[in-house]
KEFITI-767355 format. One record per residue: y, x, z of N, C-alpha, C, O in turn. Coordinates in nm, 4 decimals, m for minus. Atoms other than C-alpha are relative to their C-alpha. Layout:
N
{{Y X Z} {Y X Z} {Y X Z} {Y X Z}}
...
REM end
This chain:
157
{{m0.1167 0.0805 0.0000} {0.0000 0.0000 0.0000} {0.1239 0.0855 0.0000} {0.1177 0.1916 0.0621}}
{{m0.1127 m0.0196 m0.0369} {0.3405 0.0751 m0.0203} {0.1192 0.0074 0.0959} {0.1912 m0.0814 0.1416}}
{{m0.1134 m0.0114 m0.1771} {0.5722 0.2301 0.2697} {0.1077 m0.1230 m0.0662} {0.0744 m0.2364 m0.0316}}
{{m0.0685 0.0941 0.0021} {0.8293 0.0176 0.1426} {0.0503 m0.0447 m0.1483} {0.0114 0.0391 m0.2296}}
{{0.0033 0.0476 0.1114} {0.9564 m0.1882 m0.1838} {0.1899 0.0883 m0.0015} {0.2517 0.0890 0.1050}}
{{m0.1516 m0.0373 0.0276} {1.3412 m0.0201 m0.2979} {0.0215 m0.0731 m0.1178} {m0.0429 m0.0650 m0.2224}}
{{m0.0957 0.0129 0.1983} {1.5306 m0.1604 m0.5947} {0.1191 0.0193 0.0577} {0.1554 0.0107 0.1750}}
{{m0.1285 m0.0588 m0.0565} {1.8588 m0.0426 m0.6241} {0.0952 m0.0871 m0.0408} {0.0775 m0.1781 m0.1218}}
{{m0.1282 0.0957 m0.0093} {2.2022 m0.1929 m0.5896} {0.0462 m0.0126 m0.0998} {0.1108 0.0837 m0.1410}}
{{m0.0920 0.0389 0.1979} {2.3335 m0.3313 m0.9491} {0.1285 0.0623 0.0369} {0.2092 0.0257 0.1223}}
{{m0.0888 m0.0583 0.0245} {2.5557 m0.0942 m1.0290} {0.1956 m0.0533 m0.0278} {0.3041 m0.0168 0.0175}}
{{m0.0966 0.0744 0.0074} {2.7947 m0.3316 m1.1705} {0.0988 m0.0638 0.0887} {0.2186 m0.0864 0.0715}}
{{m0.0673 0.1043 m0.0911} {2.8676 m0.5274 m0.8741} {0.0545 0.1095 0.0597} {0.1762 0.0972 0.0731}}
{{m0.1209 m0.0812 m0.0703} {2.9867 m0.2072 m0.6925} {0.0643 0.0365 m0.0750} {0.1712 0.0464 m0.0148}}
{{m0.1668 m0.0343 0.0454} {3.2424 m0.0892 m0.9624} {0.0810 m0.0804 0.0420} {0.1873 m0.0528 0.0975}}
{{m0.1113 0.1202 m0.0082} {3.3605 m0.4730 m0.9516} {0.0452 m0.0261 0.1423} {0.1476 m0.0933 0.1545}}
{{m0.0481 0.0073 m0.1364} {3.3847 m0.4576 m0.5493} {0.1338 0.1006 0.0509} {0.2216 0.0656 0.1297}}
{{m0.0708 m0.0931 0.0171} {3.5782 m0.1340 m0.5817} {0.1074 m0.0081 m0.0704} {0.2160 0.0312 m0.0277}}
{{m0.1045 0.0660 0.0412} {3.7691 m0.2720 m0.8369} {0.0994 m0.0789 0.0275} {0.2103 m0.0794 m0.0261}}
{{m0.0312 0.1374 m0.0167} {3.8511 m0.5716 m0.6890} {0.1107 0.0578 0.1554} {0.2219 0.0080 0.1732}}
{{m0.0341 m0.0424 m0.1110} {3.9424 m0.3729 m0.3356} {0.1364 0.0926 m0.0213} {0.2390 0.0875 0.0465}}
{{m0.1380 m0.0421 0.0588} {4.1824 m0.1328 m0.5545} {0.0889 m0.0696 m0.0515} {0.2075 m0.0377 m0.0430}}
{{m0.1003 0.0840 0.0070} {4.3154 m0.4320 m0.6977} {0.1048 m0.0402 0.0817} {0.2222 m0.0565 0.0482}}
{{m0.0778 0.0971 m0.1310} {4.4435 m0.5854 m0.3659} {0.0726 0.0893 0.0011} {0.1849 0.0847 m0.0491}}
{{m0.0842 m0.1306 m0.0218} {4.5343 m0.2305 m0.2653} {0.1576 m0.0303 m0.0630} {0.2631 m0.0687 m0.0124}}
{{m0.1135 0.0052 0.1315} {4.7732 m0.2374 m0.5626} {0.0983 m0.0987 0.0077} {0.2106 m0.0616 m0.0267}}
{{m0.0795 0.0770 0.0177} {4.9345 m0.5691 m0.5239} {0.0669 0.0061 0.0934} {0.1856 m0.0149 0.0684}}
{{m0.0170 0.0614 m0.0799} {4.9749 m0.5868 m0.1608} {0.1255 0.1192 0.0108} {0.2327 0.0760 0.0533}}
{{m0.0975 m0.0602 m0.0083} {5.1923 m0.2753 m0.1739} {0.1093 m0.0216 m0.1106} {0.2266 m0.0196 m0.0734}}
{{m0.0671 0.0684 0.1514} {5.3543 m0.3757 m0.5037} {0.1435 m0.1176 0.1138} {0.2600 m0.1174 0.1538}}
{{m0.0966 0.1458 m0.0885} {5.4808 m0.7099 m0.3017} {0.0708 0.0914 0.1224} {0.1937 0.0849 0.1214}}
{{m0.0837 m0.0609 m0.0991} {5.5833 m0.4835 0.0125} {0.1369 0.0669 m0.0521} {0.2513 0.0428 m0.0133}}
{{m0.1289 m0.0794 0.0074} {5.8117 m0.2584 m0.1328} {0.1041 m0.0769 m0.0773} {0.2260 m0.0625 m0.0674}}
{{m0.1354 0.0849 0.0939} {5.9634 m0.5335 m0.4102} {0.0356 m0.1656 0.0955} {0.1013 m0.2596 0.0508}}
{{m0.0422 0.0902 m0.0541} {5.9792 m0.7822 m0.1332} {m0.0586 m0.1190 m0.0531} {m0.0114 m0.2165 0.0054}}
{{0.0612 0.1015 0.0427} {5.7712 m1.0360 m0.3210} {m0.0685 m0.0860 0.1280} {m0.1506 m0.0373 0.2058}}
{{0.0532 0.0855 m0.0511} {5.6965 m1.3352 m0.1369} {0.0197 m0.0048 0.1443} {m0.0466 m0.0874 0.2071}}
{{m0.0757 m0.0446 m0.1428} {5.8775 m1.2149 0.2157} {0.1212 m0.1060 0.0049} {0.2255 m0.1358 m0.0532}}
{{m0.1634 0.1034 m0.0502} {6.0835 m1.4596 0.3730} {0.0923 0.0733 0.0978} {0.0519 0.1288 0.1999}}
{{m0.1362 m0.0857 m0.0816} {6.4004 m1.3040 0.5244} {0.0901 m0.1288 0.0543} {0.0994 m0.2428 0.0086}}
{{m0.0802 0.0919 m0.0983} {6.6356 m1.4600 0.7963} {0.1414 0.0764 m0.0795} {0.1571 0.1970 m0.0987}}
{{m0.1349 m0.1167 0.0081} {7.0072 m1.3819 0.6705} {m0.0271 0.0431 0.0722} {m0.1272 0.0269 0.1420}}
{{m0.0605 m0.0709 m0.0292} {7.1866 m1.1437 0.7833} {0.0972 m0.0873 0.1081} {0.1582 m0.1792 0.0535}}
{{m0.0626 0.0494 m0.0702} {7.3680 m1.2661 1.0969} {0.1081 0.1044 0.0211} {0.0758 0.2223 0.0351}}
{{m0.1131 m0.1049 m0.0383} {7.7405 m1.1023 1.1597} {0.0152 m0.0210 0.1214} {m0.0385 m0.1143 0.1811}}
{{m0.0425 0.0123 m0.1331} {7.8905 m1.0318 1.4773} {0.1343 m0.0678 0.0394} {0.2475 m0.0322 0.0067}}
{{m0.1433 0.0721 m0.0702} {8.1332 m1.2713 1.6600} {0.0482 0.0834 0.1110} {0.1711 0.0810 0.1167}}
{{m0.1078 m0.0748 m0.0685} {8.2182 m1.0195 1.9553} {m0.1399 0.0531 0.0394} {m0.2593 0.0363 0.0149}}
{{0.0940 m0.1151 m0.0563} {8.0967 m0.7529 2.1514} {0.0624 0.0416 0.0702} {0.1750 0.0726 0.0310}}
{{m0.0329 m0.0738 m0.1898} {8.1582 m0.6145 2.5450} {m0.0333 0.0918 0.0018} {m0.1538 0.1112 m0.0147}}
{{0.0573 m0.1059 m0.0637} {8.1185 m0.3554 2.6226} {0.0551 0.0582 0.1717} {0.1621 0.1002 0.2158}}
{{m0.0409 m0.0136 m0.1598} {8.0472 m0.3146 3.0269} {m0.0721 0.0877 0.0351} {m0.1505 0.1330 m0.0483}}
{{0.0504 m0.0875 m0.0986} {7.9262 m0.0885 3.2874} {m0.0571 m0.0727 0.1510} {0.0332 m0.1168 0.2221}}
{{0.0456 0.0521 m0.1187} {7.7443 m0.2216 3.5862} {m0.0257 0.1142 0.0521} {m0.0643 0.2220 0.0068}}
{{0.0442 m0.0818 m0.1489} {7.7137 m0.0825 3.9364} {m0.0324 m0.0922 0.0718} {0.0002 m0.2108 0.0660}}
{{0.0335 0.0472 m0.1224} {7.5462 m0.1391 4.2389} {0.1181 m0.0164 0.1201} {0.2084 0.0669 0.1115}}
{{m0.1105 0.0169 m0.0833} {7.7854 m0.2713 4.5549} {m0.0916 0.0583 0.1376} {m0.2146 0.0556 0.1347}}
{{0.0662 m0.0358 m0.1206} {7.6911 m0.1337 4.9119} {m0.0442 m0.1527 0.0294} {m0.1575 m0.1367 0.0748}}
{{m0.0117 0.1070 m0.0462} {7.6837 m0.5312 4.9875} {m0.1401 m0.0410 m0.0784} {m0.2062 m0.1271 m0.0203}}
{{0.0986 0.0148 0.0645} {7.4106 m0.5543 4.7644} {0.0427 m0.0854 m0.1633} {m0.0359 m0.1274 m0.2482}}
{{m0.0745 0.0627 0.1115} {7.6570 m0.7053 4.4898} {m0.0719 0.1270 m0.1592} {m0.1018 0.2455 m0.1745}}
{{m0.0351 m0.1280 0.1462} {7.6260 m0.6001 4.0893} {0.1340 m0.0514 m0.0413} {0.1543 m0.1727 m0.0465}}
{{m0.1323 m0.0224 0.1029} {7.9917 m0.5346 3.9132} {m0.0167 0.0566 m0.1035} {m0.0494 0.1729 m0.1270}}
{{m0.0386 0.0011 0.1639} {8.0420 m0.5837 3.5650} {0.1530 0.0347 0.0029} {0.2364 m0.0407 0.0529}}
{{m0.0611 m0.0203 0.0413} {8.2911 m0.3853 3.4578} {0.0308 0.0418 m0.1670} {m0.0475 0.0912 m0.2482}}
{{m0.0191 m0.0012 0.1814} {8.4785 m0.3798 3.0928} {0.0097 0.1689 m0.0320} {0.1030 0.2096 0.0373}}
{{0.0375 m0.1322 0.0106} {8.4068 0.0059 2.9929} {0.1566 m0.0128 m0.0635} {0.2214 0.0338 0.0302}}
{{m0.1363 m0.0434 0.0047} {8.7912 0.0032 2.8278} {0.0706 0.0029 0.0727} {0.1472 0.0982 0.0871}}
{{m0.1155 0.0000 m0.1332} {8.9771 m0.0977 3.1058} {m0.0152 0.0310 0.1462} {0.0589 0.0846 0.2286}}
{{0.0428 0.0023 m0.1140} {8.8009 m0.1195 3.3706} {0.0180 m0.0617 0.1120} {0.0327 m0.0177 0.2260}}
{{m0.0354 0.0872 m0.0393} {8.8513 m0.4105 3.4668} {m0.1129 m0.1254 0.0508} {m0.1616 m0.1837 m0.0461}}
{{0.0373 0.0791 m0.0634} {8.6731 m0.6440 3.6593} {m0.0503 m0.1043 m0.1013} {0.0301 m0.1628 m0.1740}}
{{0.0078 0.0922 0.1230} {8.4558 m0.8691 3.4283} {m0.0646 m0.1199 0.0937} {m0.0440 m0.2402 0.0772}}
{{0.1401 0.1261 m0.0566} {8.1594 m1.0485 3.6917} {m0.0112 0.0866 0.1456} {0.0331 0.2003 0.1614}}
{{0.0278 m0.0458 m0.0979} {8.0613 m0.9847 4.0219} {m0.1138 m0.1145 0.0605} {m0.1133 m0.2260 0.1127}}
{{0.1309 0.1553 m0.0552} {7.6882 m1.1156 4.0804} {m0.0283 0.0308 0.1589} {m0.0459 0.1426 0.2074}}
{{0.0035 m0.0154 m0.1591} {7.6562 m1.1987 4.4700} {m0.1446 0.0648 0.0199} {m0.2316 0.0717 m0.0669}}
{{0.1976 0.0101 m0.0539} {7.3082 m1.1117 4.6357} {m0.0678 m0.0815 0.0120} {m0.0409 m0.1818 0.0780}}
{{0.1008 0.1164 0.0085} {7.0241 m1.2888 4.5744} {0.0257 m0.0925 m0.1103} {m0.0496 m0.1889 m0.1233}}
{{m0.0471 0.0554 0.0830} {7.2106 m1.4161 4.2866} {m0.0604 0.0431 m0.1383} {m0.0922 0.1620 m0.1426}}
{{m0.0216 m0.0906 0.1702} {7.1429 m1.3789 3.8283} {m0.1083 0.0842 0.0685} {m0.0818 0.1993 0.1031}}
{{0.0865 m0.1185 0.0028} {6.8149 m1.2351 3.9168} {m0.0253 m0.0093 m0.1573} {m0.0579 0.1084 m0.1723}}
{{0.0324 m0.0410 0.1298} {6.7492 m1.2543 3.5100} {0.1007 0.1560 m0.0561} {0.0535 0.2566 m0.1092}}
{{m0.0514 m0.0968 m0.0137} {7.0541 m1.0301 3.5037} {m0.0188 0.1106 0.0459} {m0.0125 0.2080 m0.0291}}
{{0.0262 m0.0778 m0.0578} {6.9772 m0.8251 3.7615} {m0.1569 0.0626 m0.0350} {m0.1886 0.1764 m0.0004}}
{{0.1201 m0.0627 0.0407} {6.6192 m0.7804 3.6212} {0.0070 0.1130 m0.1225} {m0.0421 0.2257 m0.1286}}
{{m0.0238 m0.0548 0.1142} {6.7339 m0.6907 3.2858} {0.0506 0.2008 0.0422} {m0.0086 0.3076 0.0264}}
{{m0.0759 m0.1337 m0.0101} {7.0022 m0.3977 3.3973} {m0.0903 0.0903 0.1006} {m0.0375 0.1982 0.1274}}
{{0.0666 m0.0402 m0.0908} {6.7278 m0.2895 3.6451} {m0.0482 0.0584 m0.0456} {m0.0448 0.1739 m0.0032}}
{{0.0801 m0.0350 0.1110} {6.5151 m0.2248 3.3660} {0.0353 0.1154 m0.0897} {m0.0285 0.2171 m0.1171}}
{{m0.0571 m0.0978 0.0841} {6.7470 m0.0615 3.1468} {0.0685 0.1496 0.0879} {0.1025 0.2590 0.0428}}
{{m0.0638 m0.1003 m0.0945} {6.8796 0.1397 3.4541} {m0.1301 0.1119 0.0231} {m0.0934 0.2233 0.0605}}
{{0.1235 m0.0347 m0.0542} {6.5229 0.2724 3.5182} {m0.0038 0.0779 m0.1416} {0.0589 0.1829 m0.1272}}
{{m0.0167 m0.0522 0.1645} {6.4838 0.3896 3.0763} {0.1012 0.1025 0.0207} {0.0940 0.2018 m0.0517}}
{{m0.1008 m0.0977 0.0271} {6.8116 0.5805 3.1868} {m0.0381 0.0837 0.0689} {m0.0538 0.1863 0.0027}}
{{0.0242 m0.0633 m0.0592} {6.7102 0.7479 3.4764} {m0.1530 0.0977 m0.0550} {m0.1931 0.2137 m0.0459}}
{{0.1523 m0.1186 0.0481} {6.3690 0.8646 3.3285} {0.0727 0.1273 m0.1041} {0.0702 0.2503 m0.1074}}
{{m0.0924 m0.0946 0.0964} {6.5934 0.9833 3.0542} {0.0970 0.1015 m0.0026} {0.1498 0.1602 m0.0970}}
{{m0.1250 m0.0950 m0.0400} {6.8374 1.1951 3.2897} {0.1340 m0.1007 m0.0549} {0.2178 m0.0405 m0.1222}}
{{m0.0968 0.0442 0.0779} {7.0820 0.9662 3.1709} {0.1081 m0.0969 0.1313} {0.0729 m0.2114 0.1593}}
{{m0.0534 0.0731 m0.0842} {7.3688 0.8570 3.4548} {0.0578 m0.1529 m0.0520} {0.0099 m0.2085 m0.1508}}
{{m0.0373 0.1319 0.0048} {7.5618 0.5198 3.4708} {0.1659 m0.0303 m0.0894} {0.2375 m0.1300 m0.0987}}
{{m0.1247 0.0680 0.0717} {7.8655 0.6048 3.2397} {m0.0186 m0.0357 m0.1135} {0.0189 m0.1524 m0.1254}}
{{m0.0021 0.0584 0.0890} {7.7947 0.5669 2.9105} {m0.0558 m0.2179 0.0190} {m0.1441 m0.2787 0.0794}}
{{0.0196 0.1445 m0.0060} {7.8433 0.1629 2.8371} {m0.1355 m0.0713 m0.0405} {m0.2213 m0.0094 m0.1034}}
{{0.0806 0.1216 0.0838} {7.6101 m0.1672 2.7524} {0.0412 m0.0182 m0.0849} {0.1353 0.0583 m0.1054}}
{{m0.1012 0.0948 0.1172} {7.7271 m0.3820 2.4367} {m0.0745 m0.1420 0.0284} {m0.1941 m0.1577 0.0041}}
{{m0.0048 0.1166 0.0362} {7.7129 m0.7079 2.4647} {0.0162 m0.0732 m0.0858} {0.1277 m0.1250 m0.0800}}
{{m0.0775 0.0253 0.1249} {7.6955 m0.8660 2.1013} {m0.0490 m0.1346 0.0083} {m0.1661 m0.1715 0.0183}}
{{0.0050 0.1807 0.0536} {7.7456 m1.2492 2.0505} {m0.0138 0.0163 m0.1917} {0.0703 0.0776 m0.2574}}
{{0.0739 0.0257 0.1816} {7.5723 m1.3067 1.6345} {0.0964 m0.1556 m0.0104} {0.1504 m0.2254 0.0754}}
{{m0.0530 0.1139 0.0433} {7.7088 m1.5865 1.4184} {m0.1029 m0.0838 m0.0150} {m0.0678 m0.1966 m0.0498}}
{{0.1121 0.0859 m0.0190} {7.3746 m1.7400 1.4372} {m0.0543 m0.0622 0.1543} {m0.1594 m0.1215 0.1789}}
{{0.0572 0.0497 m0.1805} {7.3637 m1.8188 1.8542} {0.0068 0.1127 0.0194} {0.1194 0.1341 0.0641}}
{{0.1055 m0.0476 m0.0201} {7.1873 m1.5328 1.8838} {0.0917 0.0832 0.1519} {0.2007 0.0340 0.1811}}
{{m0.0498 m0.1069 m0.0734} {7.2837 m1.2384 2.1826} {m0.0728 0.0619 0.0007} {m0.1877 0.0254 m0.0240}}
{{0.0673 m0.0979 m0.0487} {7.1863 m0.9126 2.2706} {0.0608 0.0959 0.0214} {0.1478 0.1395 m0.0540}}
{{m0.0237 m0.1367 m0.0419} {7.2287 m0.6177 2.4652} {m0.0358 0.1000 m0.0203} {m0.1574 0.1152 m0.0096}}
{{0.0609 m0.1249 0.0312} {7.2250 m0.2592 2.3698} {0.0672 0.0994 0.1064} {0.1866 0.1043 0.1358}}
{{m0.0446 m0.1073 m0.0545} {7.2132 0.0396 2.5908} {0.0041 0.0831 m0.0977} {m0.0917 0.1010 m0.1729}}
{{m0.0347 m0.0502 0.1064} {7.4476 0.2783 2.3693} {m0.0371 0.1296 0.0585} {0.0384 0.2175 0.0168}}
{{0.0311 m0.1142 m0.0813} {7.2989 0.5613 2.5829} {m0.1806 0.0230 m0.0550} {m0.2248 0.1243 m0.1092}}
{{0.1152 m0.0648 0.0445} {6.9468 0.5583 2.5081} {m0.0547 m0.1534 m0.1302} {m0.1704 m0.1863 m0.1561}}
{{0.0570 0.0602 0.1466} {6.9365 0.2957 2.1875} {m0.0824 m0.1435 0.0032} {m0.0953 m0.2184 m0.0936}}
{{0.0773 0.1229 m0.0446} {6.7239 0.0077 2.3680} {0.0591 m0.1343 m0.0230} {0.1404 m0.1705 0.0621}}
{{m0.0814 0.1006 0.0308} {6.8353 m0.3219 2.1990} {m0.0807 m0.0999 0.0749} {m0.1989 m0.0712 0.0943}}
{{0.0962 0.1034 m0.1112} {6.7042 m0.6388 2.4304} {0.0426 m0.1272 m0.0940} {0.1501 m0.1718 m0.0539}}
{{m0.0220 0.1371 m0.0236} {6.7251 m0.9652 2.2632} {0.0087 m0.1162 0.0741} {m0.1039 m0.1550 0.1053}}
{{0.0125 0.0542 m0.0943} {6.8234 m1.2172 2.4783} {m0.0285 m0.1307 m0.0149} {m0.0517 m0.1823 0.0944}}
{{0.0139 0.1661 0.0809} {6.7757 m1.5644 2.3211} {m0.1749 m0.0379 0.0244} {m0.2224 m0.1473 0.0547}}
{{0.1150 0.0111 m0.0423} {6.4183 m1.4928 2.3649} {m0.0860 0.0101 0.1172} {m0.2086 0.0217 0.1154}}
{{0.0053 0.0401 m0.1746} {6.4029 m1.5282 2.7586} {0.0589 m0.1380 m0.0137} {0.1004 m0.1773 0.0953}}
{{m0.0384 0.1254 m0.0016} {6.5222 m1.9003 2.6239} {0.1795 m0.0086 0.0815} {0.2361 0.0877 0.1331}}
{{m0.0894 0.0152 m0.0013} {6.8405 m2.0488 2.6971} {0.0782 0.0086 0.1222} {0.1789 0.0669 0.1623}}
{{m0.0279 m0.0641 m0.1886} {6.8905 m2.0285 3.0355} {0.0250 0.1487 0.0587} {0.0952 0.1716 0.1572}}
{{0.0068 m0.1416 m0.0389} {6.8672 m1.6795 3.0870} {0.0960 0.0308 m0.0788} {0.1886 0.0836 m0.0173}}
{{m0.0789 m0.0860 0.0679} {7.0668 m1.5780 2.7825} {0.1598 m0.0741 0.0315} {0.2650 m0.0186 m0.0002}}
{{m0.1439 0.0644 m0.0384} {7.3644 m1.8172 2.9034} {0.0698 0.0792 0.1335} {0.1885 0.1043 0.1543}}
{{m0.0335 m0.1139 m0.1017} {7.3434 m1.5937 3.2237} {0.0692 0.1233 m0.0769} {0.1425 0.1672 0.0117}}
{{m0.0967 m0.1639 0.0519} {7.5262 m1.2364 2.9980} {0.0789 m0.1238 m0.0911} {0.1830 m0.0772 m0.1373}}
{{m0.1144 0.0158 0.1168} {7.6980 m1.5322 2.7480} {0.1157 m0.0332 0.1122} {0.2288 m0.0271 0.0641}}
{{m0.0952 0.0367 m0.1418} {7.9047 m1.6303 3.1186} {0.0806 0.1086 m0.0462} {0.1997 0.0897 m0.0709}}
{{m0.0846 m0.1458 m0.0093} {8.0102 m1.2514 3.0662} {0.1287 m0.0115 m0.1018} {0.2414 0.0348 m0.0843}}
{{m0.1089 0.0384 0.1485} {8.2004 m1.3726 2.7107} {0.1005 m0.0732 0.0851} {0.2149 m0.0308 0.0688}}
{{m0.1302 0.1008 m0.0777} {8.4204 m1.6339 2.9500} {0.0473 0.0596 0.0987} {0.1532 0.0177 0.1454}}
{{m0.0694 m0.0199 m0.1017} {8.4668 m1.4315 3.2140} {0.1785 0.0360 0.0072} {0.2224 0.1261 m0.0642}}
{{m0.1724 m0.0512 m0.0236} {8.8538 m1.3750 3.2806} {m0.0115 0.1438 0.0585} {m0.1270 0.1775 0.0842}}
{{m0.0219 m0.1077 m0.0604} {8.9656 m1.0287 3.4266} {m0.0061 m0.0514 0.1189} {0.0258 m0.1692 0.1351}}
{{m0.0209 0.0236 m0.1730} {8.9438 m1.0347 3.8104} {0.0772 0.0862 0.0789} {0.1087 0.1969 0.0352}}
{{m0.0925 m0.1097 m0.0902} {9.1391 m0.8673 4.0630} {m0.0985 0.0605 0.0683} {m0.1855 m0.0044 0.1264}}
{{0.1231 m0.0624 m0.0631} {8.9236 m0.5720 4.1933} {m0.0682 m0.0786 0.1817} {m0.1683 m0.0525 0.2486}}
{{0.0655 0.0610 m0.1601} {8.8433 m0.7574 4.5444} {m0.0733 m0.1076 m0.0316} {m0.1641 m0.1376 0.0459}}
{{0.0696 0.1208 0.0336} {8.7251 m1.0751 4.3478} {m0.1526 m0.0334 0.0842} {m0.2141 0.0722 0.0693}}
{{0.1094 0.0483 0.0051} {8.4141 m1.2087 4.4708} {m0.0991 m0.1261 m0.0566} {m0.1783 m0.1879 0.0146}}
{{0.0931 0.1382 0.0720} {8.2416 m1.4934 4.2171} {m0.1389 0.0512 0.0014} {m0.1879 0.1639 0.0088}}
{{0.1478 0.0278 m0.0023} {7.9017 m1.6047 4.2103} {m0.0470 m0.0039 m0.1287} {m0.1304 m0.0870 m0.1647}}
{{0.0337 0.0731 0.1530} {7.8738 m1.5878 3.8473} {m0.1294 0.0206 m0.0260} {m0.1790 m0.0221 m0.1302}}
REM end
């Protein structure tokens, strides 16, 4: 008897698998680079942009200050804007690994589409904020209304 029966693989069908696999190859980069069949969001412009500096308060306060003037933008109490306080916590932590102290600014950019987001212009970290939902990102759009304060201010913003 026979150890075992072999016939071999029709030749044909593997060029045409190979074929068929370089085909895709071919298109799928084709469509990437000419953009075929990619849906794109405009281009959203910018309606404004802050740029602040936060510190810690001995009181346990954070101050938002406007990095041009230096002026008094927010002052979150304790126990207060923990989404806030999570965020800059976060980004404060990226700086410190980075050697990186507390002067260079945030940006704060309001989009013509809703949108917001913060960039630390220190180490490049852009945060979208729209995507912590509306609630949270209305917590840094407060920062857009705030008025100047007189350095002693204390709001709950």
């Amino acid at each position: 008897m026979s150890d075992s029966f072999t016939r071999p693989f029709p030749r044909g069908a593997l060029i045409g698998a190979g074929a068929l696999l370089g085909l895709s190859l071919l298109l799928v980069t084709g469509s990437r680079i000419n953009g075929v069949g990619a849906t794109r969001m405009p281009e959203a412009a910018v309606v404004s942009t802050l740029d602040l500096r936060f510190a810690d308060r001995e009181d346990g306060a954070v101050v938002a200050t406007a990095a041009s003037d230096g002026r008094i933008v927010a002052v979150f109490a304790p126990g207060t804007n923990g989404f806030v306080r999570g965020v800059m916590r976060g980004l404060a932590r990226e700086r410190r690994r980075d050697g990186i102290g507390a002067e260079p600014p945030f940006r704060l950019i309001r989009w013509t589409d809703g949108r917001m987001s913060l960039t630390d212009l220190a180490t490049g970290v852009n945060i979208n904020l729209e995507v912590f939902g509306p609630t949270n990102a209305a917590a840094f759009a407060q920062l857009f209304g705030a008025s100047a304060l007189p350095a002693t201010a204390d709001t709950g913003i």
